[in-house]
C-alpha positions, 0 to 999 in steps of 0.5 A, a space after each residue: 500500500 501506498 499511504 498519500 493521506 499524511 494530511 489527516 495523520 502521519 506516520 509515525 516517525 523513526 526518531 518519535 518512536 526511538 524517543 517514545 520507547 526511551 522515554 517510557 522508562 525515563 519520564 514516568 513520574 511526576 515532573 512537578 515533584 522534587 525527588 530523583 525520579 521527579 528531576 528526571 520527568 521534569 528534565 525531558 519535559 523542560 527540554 521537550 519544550 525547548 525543543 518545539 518553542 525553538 521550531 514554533 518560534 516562541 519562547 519556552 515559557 510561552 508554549 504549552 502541551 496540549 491533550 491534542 491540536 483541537 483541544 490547542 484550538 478551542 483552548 486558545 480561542 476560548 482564553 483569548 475571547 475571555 481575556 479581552 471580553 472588555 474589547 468585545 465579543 466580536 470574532 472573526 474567522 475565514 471560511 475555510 478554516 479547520 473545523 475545530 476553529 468553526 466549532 469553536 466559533 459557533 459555540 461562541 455565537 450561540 452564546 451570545 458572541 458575534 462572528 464574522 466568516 471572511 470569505 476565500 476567492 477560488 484559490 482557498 486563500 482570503 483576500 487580505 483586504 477583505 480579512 483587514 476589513 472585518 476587523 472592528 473595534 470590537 474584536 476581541 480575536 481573529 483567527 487563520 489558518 497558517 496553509 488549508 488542510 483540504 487544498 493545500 493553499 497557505 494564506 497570507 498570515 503575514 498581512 492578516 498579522 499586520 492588519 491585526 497589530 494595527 487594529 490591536 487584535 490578537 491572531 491565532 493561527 492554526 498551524 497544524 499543516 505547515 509547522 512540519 515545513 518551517 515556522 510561521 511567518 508574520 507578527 502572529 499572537 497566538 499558534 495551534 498544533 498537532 503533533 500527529 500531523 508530523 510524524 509525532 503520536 497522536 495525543 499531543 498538541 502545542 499552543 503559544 501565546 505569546 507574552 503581552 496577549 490578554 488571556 484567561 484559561 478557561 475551565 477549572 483551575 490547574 496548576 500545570 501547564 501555567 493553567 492551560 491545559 489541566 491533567 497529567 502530562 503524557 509526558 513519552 508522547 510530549 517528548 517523541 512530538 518534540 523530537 520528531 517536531 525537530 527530525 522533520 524541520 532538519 529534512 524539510 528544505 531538501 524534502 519539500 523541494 522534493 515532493 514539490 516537483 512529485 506534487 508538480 507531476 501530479 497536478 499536470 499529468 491528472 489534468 492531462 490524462 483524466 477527461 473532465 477533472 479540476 485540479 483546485 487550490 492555488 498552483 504556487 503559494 501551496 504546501 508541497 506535499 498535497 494535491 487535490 483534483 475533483 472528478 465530474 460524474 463520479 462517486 467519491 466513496 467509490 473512487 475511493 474504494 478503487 483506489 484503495 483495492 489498487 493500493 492506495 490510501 487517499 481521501 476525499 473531501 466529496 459529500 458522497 464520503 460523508 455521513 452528513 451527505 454534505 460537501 466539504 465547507 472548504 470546496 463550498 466556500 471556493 466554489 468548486 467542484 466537489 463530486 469526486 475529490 481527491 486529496 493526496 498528501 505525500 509523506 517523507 520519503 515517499 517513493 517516485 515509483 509509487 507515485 508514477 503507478 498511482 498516476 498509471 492507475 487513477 485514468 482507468 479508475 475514474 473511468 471505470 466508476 463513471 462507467 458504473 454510474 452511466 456517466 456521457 462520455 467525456 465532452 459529449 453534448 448530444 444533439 438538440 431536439 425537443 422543446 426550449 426546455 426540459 424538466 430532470 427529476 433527480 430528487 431522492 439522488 446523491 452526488 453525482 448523479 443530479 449532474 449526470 443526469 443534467 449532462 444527459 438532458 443538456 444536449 436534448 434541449 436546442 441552443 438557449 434552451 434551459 433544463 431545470 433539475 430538480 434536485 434535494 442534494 445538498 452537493 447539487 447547489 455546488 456541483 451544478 455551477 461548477 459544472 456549468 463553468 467547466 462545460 461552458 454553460 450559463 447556471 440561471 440560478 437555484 428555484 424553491 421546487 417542491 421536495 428541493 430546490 430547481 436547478 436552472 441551467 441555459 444551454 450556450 453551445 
């Protein structure tokens, strides 16, 4: 097998494992006691947070070991929030931020807080201009993710970390995809992450906040982690994150120019060899390990099965794959094609050879599934005939069946004639615009139908 989904949790790493086994029979006791035992604990967990300040960019004192990178998140938020309360209850977030952030944000609205959620243009990145005019003089914090987990793009912490520091409110950036590659840049106040993101175990998370930031930990009170993060510390699991925080920074420079250029393939040889695909998220200012393309007329959960009986271990962020049968907020906030997603995201060290099959065997798995789901052939419009428009009943269908079947009607109605789906997919509300700008098409717009909504698309060619 071939595991290209590192963005959702990385292997662990050589040197974590070697630090995790050492530090089991060392760091057992309790750091906060004075006796030998207790020294010891408190030895490895000083120099553990030495270690990761040194990569975050902070100082020692300043970090905190979390019990996981949401608990970081909701941690920071709820602390900054309650430290400047005489600012303001006014949060902002962008749209495409982690969900623990967006969880955190409407908890803070159904409790009375306001929130402001700044769009992204179709590249996942916000505009900066856009993030410097939400900020108001009632904000109490602002929140951006360092680089997106779902497409891979890096946002521009830097100017959003200006407009904050002349505004007077802290940032908090959630940096649990990009801290593997080098420390975040910019004039940031608070950082999130997750240590199971670079190869450490899963259990641990890290939050900075810098000194001068107005906080107030929230919860019971406890005298570890300066009150930030109660309970005992898993201090084996602190030490190997720390460790494998550094072994991954020592090889990131050479590695990412590595997995840039396999990444690079990627992008080029999907949109060369797969008829009808969208390769999203911005194609310079990105991570360079992940990928993500969106497939049309094709089931996510099933490419996903295929992938995996050919080998390979990816993920999706397509409604199709989801319990809630509803498309990922990141491709809904960008406007993108959603249906048949795929995201790889490389580890260290991963083979050129492993990548060149998955490349050999994703065509023939596409177009297989959409032989299954009796998708048209690839740029098929059909011959018009009929009246100037036609009714698609796809009501009861999920993705992506509601824009197969509007694939098969477009051709069935003359030159500006209109088909009208009828549709209650959620997925149906992204997927049939993006189609529309893929094909060539004009989306007229969504209509209240009985049993959900009526999909009004004009046909241009």
């Amino acid at each position: 097998m071939a595991y290209f989904d590192v963005a959702s949790s990385a292997p662990l790493h050589p040197v974590a494992r070697q630090a995790l086994q050492a530090s089991l029979d060392e760091g057992w006791a309790d750091p906060a006691r004075l006796y030998r035992e207790g020294r010891r604990a408190r030895l490895l967990l000083d120099a553990a947070r030495e270690a990761a300040a040194e990569a975050v960019g902070c100082r020692p004192d300043e970090l905190t070991f979390t019990p996981s990178g949401t608990h970081a998140v909701h941690s920071g938020i709820a602390g900054a929030l309650a430290g400047r309360r005489r600012a303001g209850r006014h949060l902002v977030v962008s749209t495409v931020e982690h969900s623990s952030v967006l969880h955190a944000a409407d908890a803070h609205e159904a409790a009375g807080g306001a929130v402001t959620r700044v769009p992204v243009e179709r590249s996942g990145a916000v505009a900066p201009e856009a993030y410097a005019g939400a900020l108001r003089d009632d904000t109490a914090l602002a929140c951006l993710q360092s680089a997106n987990h779902e497409v891979g793009t890096v946002q521009p912490v830097t100017r959003a970390a200006e407009a904050c520091r002349a505004a007077g409110v802290p940032l908090l950036v959630d940096a649990a995809q990009s801290l593997a590659w080098g420390p975040v840049e910019g004039d940031w106040s608070l950082l999130a992450a997750s240590a199971h993101k670079w190869g450490g175990p899963a259990g641990v998370g890290l939050l900075a906040v810098r000194k001068g930031v107005r906080f107030a930990p929230q919860g019971p009170a406890d005298e570890r982690e300066s009150g930030r993060s109660a309970g005992f510390p898993n201090l084996p699991a602190i030490v190997a994150a720390a460790a494998s925080l550094r072994a991954v920074r020592a090889e990131a420079a050479a590695e990412a120019e590595r997995l840039r250029e396999l990444v690079e393939r990627i992008r080029a040889r999907v949109a060369e060899s797969v008829p009808e695909v969208e390769v999203v998220g911005d194609p310079v200012r990105r991570l360079p390990h992940l990928v993500t393309f969106s497939c049309l007329y094709v089931d996510g959960e099933a490419l996903l099965h295929e992938l995996d009986r050919s080998g390979f271990s990816v993920s999706s962020g397509s409604s199709c794959t989801s319990s809630t049968l509803t498309p990922s907020h990141v491709l809904r906030a960008m406007g993108v094609l959603s249906e048949g997603n795929v995201r790889v995201s490389l580890p260290t060290g991963v083979a050129e050879a492993d990548v060149e099959r998955f490349l050999e065997v994703l065509p023939g798995v596409v177009a297989g599934v959409r032989e299954r789901l009796g998708a048209p052939a690839a740029g098929a419009a059909g011959t018009a005939g009929g009246g100037g428009e036609l009714v698609v009943d796809a009501l009861g269908k999920r993705c992506p069946l509601p824009v197969i079947e509007l694939a098969k009607a477009i051709g069935r109605v003359p030159v500006g004639g209109t088909v009208r789906v009828l549709a209650d997919d959620a997925a149906a509300r992204l997927d049939i615009p993006a189609w529309c700008g893929m094909r060539g098409q004009e989306y007229v717009g969504e209509e209240p139908a009985d049993g959900g909504s009526a999909h009004v698309v004009r046909r241009l060619a």
